[in-house]
DSSP file (Angstrom, degrees, kcal/mol; ACC not computed):
  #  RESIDUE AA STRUCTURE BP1 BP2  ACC     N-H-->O    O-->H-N    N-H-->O    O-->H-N    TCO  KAPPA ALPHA  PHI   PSI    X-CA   Y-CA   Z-CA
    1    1 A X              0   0    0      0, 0.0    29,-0.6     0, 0.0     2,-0.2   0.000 360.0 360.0 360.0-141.2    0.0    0.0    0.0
    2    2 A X  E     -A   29   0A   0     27,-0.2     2,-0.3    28,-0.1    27,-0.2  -0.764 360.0-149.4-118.5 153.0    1.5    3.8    0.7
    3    3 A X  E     -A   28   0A   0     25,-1.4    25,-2.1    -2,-0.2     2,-0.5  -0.916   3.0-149.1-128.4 132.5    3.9    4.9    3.2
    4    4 A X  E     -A   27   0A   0     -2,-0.3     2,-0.5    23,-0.2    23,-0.2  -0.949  13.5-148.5-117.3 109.9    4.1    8.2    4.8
    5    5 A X  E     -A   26   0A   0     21,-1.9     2,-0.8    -2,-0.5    21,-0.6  -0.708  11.3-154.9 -41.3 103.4    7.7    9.4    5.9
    6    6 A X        -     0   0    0     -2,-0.5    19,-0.1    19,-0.2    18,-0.0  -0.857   8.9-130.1 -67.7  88.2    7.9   11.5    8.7
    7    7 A X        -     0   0    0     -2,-0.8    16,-0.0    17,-0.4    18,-0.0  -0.151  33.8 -99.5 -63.5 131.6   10.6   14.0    9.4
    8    8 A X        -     0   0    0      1,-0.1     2,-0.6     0, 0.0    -1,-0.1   0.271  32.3-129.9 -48.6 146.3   12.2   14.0   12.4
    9    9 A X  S    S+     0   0    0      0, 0.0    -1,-0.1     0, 0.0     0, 0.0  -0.684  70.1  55.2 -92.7 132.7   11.0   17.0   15.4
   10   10 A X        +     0   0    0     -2,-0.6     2,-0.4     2,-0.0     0, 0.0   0.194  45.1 116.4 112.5 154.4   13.8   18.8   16.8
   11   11 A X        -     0   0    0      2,-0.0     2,-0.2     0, 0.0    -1,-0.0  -0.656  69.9 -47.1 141.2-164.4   16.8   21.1   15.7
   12   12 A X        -     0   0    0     -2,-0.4     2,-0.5     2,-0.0    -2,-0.0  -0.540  46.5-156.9-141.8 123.8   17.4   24.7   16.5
   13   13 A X        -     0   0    0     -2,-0.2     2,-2.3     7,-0.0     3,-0.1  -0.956  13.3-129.0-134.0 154.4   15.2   27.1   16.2
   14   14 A X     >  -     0   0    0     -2,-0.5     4,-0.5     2,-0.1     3,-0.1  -0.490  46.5 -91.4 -97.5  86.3   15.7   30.9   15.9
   15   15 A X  T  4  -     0   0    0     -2,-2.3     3,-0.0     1,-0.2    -1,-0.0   0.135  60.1 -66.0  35.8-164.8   14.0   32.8   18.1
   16   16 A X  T  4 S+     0   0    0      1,-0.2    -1,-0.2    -3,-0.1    -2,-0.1   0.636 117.4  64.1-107.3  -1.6   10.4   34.2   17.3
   17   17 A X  T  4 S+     0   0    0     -3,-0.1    -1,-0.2     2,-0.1    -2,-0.1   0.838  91.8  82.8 -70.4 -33.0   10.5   36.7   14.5
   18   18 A X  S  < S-     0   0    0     -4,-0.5     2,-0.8     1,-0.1    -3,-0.0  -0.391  77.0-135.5 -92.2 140.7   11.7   33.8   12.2
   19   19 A X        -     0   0    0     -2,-0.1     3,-0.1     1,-0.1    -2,-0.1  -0.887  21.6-101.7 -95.7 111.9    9.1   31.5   10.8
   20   20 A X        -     0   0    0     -2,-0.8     2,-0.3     1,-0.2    -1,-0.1   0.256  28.2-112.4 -40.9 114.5    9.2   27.7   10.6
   21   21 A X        -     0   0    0      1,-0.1     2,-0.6     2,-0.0    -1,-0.2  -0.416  26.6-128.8 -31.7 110.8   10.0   25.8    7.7
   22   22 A X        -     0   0    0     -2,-0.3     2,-0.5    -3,-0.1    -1,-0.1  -0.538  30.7-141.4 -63.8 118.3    6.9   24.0    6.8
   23   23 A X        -     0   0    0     -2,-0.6    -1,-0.1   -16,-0.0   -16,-0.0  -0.743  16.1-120.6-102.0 133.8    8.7   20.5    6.6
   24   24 A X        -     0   0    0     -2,-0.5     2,-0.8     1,-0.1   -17,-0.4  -0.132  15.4-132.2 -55.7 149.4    7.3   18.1    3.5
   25   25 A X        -     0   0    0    -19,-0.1     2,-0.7     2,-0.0   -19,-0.2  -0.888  25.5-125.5-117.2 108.0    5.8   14.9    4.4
   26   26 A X  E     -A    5   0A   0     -2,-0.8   -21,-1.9   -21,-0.6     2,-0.4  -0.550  25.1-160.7 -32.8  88.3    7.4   12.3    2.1
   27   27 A X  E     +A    4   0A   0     -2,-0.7     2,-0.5   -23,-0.2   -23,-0.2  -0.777  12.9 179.9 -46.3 105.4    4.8   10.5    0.3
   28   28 A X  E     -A    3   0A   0    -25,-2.1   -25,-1.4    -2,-0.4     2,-0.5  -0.912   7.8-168.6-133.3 104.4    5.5    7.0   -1.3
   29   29 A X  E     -A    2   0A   0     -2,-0.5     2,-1.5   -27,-0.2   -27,-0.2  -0.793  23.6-124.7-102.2 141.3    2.7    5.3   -3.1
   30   30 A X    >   -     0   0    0    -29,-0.6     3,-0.5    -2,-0.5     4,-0.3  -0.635  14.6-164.0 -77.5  90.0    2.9    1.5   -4.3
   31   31 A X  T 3>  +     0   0    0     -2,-1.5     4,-1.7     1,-0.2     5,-0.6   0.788  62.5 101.9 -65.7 -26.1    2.2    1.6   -8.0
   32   32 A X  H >> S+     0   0    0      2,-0.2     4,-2.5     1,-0.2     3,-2.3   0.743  85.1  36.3 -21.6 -80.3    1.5   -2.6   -7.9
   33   33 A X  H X> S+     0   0    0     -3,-0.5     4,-1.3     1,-0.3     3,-0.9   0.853 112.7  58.5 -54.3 -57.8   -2.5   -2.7   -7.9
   34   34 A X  H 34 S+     0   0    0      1,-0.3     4,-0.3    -4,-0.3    -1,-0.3   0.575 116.9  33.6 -83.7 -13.5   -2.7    0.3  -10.2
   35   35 A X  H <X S+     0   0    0     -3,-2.3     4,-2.3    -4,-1.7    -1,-0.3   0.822 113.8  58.9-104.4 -43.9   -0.4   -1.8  -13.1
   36   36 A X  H <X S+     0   0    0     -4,-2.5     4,-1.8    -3,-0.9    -2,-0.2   0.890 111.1  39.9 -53.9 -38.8   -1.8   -4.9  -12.1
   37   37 A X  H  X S+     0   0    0     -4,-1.3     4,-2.3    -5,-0.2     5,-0.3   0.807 115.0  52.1 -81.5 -25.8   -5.2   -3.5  -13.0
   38   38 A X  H  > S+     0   0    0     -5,-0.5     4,-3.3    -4,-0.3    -2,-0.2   0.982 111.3  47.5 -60.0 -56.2   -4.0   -1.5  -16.3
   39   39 A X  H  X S+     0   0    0     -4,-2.3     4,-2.3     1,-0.2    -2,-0.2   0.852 112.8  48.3 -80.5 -31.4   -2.5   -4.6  -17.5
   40   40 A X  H  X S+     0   0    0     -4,-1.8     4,-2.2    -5,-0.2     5,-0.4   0.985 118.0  47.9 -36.0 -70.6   -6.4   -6.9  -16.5
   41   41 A X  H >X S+     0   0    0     -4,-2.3     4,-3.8     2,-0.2     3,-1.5   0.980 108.6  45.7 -56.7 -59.7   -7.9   -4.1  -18.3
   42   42 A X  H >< S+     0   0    0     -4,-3.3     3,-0.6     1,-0.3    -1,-0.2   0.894 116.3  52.3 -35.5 -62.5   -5.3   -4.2  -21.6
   43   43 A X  H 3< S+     0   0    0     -4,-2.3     3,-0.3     1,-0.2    -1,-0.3   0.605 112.4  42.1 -54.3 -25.1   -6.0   -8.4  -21.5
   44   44 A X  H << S+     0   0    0     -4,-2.2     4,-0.3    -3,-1.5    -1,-0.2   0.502 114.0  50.7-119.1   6.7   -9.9   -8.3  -21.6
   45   45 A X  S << S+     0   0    0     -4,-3.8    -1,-0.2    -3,-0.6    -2,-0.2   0.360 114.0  43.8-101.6  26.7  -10.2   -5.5  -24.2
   46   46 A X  S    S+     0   0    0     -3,-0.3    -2,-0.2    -5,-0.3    -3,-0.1   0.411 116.4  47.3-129.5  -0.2   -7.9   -7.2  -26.6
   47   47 A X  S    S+     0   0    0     -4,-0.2    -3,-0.1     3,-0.1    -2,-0.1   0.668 116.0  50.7-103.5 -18.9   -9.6  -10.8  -26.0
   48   48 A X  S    S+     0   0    0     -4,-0.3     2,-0.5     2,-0.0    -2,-0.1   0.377  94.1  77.6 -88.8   3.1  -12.7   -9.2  -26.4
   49   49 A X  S    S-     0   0    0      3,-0.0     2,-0.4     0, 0.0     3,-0.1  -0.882  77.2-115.7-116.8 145.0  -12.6   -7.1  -29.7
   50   50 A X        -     0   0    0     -2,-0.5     3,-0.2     1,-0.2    -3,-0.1  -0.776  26.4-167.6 -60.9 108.7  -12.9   -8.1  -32.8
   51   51 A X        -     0   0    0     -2,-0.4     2,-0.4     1,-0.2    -1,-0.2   0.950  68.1 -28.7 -98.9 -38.8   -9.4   -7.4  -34.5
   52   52 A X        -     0   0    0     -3,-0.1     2,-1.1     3,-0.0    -1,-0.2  -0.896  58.5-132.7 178.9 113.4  -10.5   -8.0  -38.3
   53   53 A X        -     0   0    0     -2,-0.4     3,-0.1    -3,-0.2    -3,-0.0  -0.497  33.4-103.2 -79.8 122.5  -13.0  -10.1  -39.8
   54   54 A X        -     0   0    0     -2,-1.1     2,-0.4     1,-0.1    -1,-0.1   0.002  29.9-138.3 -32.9 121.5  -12.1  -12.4  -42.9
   55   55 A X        -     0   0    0     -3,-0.0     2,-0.4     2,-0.0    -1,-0.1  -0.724  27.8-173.5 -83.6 160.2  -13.3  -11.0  -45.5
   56   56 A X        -     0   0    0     -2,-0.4     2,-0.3    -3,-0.1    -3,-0.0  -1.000  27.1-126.3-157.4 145.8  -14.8  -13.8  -47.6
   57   57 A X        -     0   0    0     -2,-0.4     2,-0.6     1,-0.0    80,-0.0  -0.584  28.1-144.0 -96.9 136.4  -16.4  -13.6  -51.3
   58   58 A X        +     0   0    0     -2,-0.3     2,-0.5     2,-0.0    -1,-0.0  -0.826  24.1 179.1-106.6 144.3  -19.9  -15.3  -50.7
   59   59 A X        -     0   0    0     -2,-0.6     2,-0.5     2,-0.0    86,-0.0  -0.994  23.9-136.7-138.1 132.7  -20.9  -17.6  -54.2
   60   60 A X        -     0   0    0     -2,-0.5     2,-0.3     0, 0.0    -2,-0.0  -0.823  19.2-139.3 -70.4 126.7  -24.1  -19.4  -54.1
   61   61 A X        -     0   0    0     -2,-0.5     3,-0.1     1,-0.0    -2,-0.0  -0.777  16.0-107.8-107.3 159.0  -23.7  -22.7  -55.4
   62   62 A X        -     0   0    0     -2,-0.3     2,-0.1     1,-0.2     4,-0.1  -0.157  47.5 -96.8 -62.2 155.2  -26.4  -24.7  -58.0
   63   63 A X        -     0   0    0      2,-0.2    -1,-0.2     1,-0.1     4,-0.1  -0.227  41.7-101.8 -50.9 168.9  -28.4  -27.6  -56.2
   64   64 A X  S    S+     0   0    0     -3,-0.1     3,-0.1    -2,-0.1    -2,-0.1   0.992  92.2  92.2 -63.2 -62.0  -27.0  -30.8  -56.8
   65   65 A X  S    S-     0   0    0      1,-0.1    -2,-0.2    -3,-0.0     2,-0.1   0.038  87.6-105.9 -81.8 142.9  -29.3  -32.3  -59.5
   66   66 A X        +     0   0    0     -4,-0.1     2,-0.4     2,-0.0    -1,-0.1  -0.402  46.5 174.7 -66.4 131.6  -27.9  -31.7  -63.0
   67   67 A X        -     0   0    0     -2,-0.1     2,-0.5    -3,-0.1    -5,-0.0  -0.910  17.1-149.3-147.8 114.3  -30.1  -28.8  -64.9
   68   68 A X        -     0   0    0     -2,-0.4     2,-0.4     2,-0.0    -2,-0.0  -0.822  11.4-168.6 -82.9 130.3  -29.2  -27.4  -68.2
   69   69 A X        -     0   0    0     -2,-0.5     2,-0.3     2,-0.0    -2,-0.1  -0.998  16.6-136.2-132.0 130.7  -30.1  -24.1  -69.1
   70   70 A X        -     0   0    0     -2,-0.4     2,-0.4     0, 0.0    -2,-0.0  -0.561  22.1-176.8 -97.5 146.7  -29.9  -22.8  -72.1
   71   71 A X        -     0   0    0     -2,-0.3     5,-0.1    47,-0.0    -2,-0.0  -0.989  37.3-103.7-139.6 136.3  -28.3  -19.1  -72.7
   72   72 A X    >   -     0   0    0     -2,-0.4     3,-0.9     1,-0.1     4,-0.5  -0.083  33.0-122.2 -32.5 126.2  -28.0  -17.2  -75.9
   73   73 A X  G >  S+     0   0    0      1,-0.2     3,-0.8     2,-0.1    19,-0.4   0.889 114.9  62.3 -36.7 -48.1  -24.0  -17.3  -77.3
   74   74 A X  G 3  S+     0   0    0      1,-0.2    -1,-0.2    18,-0.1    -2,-0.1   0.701  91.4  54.8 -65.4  -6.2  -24.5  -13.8  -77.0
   75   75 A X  G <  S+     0   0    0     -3,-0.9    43,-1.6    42,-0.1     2,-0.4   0.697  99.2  81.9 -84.3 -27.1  -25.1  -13.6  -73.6
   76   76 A X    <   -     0   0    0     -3,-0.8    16,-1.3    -4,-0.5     2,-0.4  -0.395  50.2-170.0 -74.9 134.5  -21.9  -15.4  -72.8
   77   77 A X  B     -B   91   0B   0     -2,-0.4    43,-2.4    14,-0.2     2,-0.7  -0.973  19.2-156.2-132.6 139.6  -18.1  -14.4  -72.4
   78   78 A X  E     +c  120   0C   0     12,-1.6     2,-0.5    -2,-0.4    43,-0.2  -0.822  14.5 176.2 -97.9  77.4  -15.8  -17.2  -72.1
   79   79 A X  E     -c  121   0C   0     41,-3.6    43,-4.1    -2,-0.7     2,-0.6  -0.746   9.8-166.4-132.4 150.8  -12.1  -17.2  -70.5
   80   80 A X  E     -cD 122  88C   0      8,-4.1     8,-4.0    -2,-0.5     2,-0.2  -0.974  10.7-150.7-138.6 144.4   -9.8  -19.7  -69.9
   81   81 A X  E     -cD 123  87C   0     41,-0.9    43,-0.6    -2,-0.6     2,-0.3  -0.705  10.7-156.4-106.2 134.6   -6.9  -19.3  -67.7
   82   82 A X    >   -     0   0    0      4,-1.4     3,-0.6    -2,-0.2    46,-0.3  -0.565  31.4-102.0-117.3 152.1   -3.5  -21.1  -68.1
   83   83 A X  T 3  S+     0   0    0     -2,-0.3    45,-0.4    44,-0.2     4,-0.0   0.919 115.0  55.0 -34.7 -64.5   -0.6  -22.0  -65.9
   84   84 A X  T 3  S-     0   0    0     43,-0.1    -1,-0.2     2,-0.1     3,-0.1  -0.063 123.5 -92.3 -54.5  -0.4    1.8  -19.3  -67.0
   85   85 A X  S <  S+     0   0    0     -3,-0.6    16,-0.7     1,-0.3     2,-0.6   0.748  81.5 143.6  62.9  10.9   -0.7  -16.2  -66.3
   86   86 A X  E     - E   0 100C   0     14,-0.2    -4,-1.4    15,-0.1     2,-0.3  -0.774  30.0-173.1 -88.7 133.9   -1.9  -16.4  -69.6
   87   87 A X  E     -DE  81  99C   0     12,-2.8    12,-3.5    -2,-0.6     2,-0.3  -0.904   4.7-168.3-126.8 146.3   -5.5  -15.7  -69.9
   88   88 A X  E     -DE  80  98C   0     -8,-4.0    -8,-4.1    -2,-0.3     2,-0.2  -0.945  10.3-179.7-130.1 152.3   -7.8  -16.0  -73.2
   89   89 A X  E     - E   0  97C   0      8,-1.2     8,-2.4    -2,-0.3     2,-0.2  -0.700  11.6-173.2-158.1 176.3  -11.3  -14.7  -73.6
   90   90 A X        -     0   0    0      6,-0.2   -12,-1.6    -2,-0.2     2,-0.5  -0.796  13.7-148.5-177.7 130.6  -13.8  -14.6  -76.1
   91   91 A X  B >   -B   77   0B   0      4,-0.3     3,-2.5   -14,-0.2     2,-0.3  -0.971  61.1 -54.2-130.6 143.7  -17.0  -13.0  -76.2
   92   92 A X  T 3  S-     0   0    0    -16,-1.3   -18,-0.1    -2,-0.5   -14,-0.1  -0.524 125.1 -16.5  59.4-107.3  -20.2  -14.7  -78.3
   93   93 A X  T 3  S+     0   0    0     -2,-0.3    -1,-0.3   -19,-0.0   -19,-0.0   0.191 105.4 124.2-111.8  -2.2  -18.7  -15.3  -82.0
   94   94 A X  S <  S-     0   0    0     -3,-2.5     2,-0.1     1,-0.1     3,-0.1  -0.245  76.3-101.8 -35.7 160.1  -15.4  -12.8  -81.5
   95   95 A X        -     0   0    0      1,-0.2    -4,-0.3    -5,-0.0     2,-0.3   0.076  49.3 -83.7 -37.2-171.2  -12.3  -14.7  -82.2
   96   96 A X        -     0   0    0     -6,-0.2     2,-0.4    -2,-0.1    -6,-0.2  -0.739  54.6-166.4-129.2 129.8  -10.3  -15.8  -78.7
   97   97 A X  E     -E   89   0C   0     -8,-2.4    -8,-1.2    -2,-0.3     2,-0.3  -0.888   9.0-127.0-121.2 147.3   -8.2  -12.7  -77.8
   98   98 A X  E     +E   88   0C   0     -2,-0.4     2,-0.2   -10,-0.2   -10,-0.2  -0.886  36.6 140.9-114.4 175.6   -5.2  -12.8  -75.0
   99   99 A X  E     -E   87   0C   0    -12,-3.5   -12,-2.8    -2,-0.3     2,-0.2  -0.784  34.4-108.7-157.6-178.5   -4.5  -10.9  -72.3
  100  100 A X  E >>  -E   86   0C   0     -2,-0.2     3,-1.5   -14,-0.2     4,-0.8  -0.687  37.7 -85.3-122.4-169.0   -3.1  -11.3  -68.7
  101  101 A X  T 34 S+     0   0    0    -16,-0.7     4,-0.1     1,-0.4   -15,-0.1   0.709 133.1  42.6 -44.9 -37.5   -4.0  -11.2  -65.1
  102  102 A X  T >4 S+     0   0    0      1,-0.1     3,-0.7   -17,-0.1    -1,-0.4   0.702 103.2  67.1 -90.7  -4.9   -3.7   -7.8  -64.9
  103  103 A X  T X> S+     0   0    0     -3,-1.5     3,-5.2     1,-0.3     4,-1.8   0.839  80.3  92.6 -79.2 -38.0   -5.5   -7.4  -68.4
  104  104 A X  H 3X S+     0   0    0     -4,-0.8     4,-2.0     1,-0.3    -1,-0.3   0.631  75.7  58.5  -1.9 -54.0   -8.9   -8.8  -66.6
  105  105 A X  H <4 S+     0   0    0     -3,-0.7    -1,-0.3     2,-0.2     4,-0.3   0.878 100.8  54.3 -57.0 -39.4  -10.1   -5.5  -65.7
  106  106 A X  H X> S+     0   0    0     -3,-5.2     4,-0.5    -4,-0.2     3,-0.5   0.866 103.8  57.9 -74.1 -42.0  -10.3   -4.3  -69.3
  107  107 A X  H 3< S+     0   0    0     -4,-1.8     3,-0.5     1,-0.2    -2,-0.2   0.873 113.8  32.3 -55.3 -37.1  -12.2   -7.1  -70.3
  108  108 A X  T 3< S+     0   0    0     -4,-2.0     3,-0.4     1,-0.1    -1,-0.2   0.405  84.5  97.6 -73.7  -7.2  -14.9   -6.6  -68.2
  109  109 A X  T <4 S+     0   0    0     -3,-0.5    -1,-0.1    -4,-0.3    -2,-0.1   0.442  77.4  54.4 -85.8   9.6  -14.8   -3.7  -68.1
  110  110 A X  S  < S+     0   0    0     -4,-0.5    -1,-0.3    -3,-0.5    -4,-0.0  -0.381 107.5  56.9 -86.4  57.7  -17.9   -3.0  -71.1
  111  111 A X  S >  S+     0   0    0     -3,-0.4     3,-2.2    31,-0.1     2,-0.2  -0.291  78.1 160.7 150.9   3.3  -20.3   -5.3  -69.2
  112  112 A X  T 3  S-     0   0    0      1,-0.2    31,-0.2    -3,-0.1    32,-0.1  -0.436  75.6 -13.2 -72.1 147.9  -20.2   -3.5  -66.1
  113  113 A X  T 3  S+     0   0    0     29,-2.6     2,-0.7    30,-0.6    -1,-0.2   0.506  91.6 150.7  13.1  36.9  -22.9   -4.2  -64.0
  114  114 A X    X   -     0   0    0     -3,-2.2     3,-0.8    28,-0.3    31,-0.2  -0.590  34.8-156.2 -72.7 116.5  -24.8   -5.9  -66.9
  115  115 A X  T 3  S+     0   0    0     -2,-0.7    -1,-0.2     1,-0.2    31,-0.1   0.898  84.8  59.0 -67.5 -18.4  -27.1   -8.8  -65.4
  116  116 A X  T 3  S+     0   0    0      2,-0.0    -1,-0.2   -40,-0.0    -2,-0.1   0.865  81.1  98.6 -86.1  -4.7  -27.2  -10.8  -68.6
  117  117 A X    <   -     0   0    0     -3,-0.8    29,-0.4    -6,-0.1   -41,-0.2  -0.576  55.8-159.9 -70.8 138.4  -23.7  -11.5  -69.1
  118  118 A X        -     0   0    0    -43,-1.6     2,-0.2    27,-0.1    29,-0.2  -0.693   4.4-150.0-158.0 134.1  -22.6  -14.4  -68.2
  119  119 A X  E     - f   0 147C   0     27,-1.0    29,-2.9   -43,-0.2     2,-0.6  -0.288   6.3-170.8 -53.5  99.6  -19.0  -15.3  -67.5
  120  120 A X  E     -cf  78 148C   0    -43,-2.4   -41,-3.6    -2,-0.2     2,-0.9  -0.674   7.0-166.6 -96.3 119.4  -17.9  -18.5  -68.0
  121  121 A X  E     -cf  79 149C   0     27,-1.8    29,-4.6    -2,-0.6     2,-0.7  -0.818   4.5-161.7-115.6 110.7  -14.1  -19.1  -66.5
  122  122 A X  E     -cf  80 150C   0    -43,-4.1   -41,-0.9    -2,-0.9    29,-0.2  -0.719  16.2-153.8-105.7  75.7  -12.6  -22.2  -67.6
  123  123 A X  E     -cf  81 151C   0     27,-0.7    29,-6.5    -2,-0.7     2,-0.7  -0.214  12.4-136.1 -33.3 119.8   -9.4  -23.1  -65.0
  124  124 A X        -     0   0    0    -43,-0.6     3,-0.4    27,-0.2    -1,-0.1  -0.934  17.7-132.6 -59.7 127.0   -6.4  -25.0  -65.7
  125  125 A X  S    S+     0   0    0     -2,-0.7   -43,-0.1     1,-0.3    -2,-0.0   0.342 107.8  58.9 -50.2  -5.6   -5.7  -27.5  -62.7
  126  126 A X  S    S+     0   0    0      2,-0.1    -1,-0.3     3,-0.0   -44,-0.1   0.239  86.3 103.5 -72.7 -21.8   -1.9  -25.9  -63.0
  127  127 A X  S    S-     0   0    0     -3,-0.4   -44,-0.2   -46,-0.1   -43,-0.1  -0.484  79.3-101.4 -75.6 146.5   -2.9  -22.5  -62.4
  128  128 A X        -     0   0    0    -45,-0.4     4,-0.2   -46,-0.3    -4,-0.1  -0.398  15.3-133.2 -59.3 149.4   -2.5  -20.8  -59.3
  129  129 A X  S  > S+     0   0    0      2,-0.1     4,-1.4     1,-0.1     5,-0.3   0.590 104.6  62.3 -16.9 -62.3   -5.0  -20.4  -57.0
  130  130 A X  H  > S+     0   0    0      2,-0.3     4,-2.7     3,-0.2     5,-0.1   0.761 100.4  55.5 -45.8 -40.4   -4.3  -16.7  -56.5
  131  131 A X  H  > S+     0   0    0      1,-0.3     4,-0.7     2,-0.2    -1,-0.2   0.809 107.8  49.1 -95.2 -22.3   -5.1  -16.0  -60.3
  132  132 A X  H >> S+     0   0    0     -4,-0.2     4,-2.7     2,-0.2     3,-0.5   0.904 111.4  52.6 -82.0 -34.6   -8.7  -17.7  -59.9
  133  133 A X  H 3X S+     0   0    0     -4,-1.4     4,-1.7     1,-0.3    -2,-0.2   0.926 111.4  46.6 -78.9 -46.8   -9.3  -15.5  -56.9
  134  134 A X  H 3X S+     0   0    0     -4,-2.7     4,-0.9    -5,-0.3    -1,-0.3   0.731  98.9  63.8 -69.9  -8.6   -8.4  -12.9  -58.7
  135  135 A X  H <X S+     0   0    0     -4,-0.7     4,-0.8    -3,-0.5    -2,-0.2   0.859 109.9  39.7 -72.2 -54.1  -10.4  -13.5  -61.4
  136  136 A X  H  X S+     0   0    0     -4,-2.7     4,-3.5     1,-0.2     8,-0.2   0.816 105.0  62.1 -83.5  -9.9  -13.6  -13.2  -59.4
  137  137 A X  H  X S+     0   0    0     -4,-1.7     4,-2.9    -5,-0.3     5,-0.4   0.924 104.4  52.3 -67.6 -34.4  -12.6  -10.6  -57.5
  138  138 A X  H  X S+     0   0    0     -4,-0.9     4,-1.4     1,-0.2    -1,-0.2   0.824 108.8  51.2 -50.2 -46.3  -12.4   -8.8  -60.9
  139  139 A X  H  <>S+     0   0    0     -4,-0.8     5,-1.2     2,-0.2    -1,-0.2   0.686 105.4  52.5 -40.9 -56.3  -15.7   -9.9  -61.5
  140  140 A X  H ><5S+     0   0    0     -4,-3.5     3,-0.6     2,-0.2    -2,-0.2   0.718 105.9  51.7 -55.5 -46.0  -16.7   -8.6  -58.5
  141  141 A X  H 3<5S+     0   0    0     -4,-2.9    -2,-0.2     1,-0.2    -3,-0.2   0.948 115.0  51.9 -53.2 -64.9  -15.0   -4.8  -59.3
  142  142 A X  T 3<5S-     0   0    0     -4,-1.4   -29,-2.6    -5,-0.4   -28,-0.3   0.602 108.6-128.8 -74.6  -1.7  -17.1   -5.2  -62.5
  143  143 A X  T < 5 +     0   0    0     -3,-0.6   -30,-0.6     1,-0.2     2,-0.3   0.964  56.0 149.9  69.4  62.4  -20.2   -5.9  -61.0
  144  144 A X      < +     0   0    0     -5,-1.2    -1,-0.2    -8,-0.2   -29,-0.1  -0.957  14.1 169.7-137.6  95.3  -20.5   -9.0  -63.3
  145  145 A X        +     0   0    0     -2,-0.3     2,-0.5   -31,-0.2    -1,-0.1   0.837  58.2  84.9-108.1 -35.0  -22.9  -11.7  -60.5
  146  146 A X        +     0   0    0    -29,-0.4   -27,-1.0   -31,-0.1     2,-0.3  -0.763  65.4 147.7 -70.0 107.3  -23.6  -14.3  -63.2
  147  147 A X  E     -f  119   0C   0     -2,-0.5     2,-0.9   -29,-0.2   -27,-0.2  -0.973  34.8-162.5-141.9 135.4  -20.5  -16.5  -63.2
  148  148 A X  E     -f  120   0C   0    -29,-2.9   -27,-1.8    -2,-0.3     2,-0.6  -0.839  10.3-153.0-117.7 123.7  -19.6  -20.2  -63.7
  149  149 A X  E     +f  121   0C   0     -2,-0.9   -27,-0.2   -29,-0.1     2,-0.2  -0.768  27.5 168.2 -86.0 121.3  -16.1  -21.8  -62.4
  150  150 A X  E     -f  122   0C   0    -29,-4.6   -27,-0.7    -2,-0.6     2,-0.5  -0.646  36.3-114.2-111.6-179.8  -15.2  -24.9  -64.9
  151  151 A X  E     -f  123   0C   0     -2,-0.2     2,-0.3   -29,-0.2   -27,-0.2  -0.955  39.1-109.3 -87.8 144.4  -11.7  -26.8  -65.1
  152  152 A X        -     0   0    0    -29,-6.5   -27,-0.2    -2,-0.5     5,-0.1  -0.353  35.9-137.9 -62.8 115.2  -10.1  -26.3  -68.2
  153  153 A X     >  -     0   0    0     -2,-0.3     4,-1.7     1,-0.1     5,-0.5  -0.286  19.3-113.0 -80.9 155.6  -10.3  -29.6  -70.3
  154  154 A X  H >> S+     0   0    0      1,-0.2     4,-1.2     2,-0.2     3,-1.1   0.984 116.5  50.9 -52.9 -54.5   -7.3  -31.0  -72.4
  155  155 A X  H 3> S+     0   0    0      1,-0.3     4,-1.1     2,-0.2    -1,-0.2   0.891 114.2  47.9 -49.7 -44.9   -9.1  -30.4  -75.8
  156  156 A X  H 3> S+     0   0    0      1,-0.2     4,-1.1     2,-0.2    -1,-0.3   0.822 107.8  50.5 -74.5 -14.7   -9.7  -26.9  -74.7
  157  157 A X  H <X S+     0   0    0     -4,-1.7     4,-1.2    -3,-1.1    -1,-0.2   0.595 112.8  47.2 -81.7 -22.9   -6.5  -26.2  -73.5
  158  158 A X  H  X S+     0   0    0     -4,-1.2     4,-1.0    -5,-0.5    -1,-0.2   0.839 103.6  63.2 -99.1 -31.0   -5.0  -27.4  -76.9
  159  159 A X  H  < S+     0   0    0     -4,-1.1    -2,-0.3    -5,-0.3    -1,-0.2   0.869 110.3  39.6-111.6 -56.2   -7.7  -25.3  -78.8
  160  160 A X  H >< S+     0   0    0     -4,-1.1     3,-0.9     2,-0.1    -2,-0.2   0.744 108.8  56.8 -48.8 -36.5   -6.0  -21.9  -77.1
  161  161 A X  H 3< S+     0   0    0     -4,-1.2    -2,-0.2     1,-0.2    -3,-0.2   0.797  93.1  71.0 -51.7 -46.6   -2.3  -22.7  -77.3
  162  162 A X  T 3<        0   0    0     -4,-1.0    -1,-0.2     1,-0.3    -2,-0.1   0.403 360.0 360.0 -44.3 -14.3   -2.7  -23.1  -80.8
  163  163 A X    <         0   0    0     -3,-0.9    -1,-0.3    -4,-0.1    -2,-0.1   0.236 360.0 360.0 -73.8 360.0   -3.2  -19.4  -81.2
C-alpha cells in the first residue's frame, strides 16, 4: 500500500520573529495494484474485440441435380486461364483474344454491371489459386454476378495454345 515518511521533530530554532519551515511529508505510493489492473484491463479489451473479420467472397452454389439451361451465345463471355498467367477470352462469336491477369479488368470492363452476361471461367488445374481468386474478385469490381467456375479440359487447352 502507501507509506508516509515522517521527518524528524527537533533542531534549533531561531527565536520568534523567524518563521518555521513548513517540513514536507514524504509521500511513497505503491504503484502494484494500479499496473496490475491496467494490465487486467489491456488483456480483456484485446480478447474481447474483434481485430479484423475475414473478408470472404460469398458464391451461391447450384443444387445438386444436374439442370441445363440454355443461354443465348451472345449472352456469354468465355475465358480460360493457363498455368503461365496467360489468360484467353472470347465474347459470343469474337475470335479468342489474349491478355493477362492484370488485363482482366479491361475485359470486363464493357459489361459493367450488366445482369445478362454471363461469365464462364474455364481453369487450368496448373494454375495458381491466387489467379482464380483474382479473377472473381475482378468480376466482383465489375459488378458481373452471373458466373460459372469450370476446369479447363485438355481439348480446350489445346484449342487456345494453338493461337
Amino acid at each position: 500500500m502507501g507509506a508516509v515518511d515522517t521527518p524528524e521533530r527537533g533542531g534549533k530554532q531561531k527565536g520568534k520573529g523567524h518563521r518555521r519551515k513548513k517540513r514536507r511529508v514524504g509521500i511513497r505510493i505503491d504503484m502494484t495494484p494500479m499496473v496490475d489492473v491496467a494490465f487486467l484491463l489491456l488483456i480483456f479489451f484485446m480478447v474481447t474485440t474483434v481485430f479484423r473479420t475475414p473478408q470472404a467472397l460469398e458464391i451461391n452454389l447450384p443444387p445438386k441435380e444436374d439442370v441445363k439451361v440454355d443461354v443465348a451465345a451472345s449472352k456469354v463471355i468465355e475465358v480460360r486461364m493457363l498455368p503461365d498467367d496467360r489468360v484467353y477470352w472470347k465474347n459470343a462469336s469474337d475470335p479468342w483474344a489474349r491478355t493477362d491477369m492484370k488485363g482482366l479488368s479491361a475485359v470486363f470492363a464493357p459489361w459493367k454491371g450488366n445482369k445478362e452476361k454471363i461469365v464462364v471461367i474455364r481453369i487450368d488445374r496448373e494454375a495458381k489459386f491466387n489467379n482464380m481468386v483474382n479473377a472473381i474478385d475482378e468480376l466482383d469490381i465489375a459488378s458481373l454476378t452471373r458466373f460459372s467456375l469450370q476446369t479447363l479440359t485438355v481439348e480446350e487447352k489445346k484449342e487456345v495454345e494453338s493461337l
